[in-house]
C-alpha positions as CSV (number, residue, x, y, z in Angstrom):
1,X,119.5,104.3,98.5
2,X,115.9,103.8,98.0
3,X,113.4,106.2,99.5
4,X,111.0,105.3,102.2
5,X,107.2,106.6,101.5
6,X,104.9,106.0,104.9
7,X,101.3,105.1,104.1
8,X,99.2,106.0,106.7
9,X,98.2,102.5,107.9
10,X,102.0,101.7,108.5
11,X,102.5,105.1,110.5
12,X,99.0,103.7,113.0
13,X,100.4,100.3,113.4
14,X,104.1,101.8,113.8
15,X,102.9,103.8,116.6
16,X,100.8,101.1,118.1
17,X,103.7,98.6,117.4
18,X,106.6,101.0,119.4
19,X,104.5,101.5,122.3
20,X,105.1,97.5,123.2
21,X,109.0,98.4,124.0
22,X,111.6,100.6,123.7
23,X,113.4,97.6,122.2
24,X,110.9,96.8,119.3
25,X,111.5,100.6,118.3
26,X,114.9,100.2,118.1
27,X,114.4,97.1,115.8
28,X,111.9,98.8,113.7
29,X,114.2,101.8,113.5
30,X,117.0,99.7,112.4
31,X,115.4,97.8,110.1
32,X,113.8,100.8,108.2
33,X,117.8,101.7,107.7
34,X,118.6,98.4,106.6
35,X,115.5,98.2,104.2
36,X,116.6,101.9,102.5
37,X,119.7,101.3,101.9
38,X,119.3,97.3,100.3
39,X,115.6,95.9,100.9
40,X,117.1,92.6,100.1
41,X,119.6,92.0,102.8
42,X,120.0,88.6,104.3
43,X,119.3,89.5,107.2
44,X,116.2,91.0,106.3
45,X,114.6,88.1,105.0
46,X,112.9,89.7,102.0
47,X,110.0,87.7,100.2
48,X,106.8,88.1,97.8
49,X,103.8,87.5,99.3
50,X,101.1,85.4,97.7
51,X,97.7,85.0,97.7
52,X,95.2,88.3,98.9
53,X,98.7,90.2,99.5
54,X,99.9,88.8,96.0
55,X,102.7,92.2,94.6
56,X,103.3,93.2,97.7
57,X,106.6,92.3,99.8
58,X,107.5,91.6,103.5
59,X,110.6,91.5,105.3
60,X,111.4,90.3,108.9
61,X,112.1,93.0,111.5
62,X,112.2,90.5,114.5
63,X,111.9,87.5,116.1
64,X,107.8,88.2,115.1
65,X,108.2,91.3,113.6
66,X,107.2,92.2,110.0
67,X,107.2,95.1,107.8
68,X,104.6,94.8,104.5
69,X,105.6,96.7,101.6
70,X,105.6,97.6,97.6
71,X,107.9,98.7,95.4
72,X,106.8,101.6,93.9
73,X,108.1,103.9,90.6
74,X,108.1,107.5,91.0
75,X,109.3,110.6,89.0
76,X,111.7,112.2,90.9
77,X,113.7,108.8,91.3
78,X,115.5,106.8,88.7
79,X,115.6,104.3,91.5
80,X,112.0,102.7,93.0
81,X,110.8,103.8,96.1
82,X,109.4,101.9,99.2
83,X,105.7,102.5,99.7
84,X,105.3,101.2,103.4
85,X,102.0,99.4,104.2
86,X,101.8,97.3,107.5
87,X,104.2,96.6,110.3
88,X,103.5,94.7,113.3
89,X,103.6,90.6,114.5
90,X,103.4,87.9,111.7
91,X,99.3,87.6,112.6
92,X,98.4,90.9,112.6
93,X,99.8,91.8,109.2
94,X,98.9,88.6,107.4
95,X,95.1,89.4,107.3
């Protein structure tokens, strides 16, 4: 299981994201289990990014939902952890 570290962008757009519905909450919450315990689940769709987001990684988290992350290597972890950047529709986090 890897840990999950929340930048402060992602906990803005988070809050702004699960206003929309209880529904995309539920996703998001879901998601962030799915992504912790194996951020490379089919289901989640996991992919590198490329061009100005090139290193970084996004995974689906909806029909139009996305989650931009990093892996990231810290000392109290043999395993890396999750540095979470962005969440929100495909448009808003592709900038």
């Amino acid at each position: 299981m890897r840990t999950l570290i929340w930048g402060k962008t992602f906990v803005k757009a988070f809050k702004r994201t699960v206003k929309k519905s209880l529904l995309v909450r539920r996703q998001l919450e879901e998601t962030l289990r799915r992504l912790e315990n194996d951020p490379f689940a089919p289901s989640l769709a996991t992919h590198k990014l490329k061009g100005n987001l090139a290193g970084l990684w996004a995974c689906r988290a909806g029909y139009d939902l996305r989650i931009v992350f990093e892996f990231v290597n810290t000392e109290n972890s043999a395993e890396e952890s999750i540095f979470l950047l962005e969440v929100g529709t495909h448009e808003e986090v592709y900038w």
